[in-house]
N, C-alpha and C positions, 0 to 999 in steps of 0.2 A: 656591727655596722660595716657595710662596705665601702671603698674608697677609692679612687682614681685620682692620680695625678701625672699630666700633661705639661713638662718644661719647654718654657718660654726660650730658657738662656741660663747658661750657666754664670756664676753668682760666686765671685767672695768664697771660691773653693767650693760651694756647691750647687743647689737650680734654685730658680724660681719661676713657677707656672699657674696654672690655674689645678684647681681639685676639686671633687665634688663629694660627697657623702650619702650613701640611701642605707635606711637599713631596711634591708634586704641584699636581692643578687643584680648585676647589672646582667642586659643580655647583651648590651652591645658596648661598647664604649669607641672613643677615637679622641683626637686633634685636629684640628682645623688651624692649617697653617696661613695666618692673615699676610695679606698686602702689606706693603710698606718699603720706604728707602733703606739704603745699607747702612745711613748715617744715623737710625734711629733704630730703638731698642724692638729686636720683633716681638711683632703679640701674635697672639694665639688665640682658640677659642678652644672649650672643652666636651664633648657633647660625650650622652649618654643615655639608651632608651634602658626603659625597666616594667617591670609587670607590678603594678599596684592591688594592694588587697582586694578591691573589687576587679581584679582578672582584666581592668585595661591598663593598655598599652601606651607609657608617656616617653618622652622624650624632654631631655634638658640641656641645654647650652650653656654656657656661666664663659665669661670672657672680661677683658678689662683694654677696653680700645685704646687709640693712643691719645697722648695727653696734652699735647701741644697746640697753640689755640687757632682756630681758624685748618685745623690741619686735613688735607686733602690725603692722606692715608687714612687719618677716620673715617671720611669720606665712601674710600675705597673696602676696607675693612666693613664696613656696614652692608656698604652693596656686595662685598662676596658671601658673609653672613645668609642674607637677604636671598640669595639666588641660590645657592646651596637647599637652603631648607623651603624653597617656595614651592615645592610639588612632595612636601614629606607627607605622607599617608598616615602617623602619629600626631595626637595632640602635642604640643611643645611648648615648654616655657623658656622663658630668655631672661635669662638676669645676670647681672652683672655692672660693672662701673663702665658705662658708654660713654666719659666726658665730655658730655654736652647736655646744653640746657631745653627743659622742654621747648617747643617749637622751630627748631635748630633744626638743618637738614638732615643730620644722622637719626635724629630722632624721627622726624617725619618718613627716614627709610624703613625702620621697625616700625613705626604705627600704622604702614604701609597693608600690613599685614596682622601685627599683632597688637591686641589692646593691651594698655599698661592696664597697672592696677595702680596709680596715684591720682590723687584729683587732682584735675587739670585747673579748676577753677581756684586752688589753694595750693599747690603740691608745697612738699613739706623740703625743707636743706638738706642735703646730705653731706654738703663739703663747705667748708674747711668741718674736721670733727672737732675742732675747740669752740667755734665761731661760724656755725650754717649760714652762707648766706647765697648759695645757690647748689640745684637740682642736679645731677649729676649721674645717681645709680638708678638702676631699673628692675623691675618685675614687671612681664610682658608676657603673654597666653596667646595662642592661636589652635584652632580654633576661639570665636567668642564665647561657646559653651565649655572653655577648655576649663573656664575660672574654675571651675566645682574642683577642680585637682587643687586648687589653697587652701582650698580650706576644707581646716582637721574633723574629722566624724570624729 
């Protein structure tokens, strides 16, 4: 399995970032350095395109926006996401902890473009993990025919 990992910040003597996992080869990978004040933790985002067994070409993002509520750097962070990958030539998925609740304007910036994969008319908790009592991570495709990359042959 291969693996990339993208530091956020250094940590308690060492990093903490975002990572992703394929097994197989990446051909591309990078960091995506997000918006945000000095007074808060920077985030990041992690992308990486790869050639999947049937010979196409995906790309994947994984990120963890920031946490504070009503916060105008997630805001921000969404819309450089958003603009970065709005002319990408690959199919791409987006996943990651976006803290925020569906219908919230971070999220209306990814569904701008890309469809989630949770029912909107039920979605399920993802946060607090002892105690769900709201929506918060994401799995998101663009193209609309990008879904067929979820799911496993």
């Amino acid at each position: 399995m291969s693996s990339i990992f993208a530091k956020a910040v250094d940590f308690n003597g060492g990093e903490y970032g975002q990572s992703l996992f394929y097994r197989g080869t990446f051909l591309e990978t990078g960091k995506i350095a997000l918006p945000g004040t000095p007074d808060k933790e920077p985030r990041i985002a992690v992308a990486a395109s790869m050639v999947l067994g049937s010979r196409d070409t995906i790309r994947i993002i994984g990120t963890h926006l920031d946490h504070v509520e009503n916060s105008p750097n997630r805001i921000a962070q969404a819309k450089k996401i958003y603009s970065l990958l709005k002319n990408d030539k690959f199919p791409t998925l987006l996943a990651g902890d976006l803290n925020d609740i569906p219908g919230s304007e971070t999220i209306n910036i990814f569904e701008e473009r890309w469809t989630s994969t949770y029912d909107k008319t039920a979605p399920e908790f993802t946060f607090s993990s002892h105690s769900p009592e709201r929506k918060i991570d994401y799995i998101m495709f663009y193209p609309a025919s990008g879904g067929r990359y979820l799911i496993k042959k």
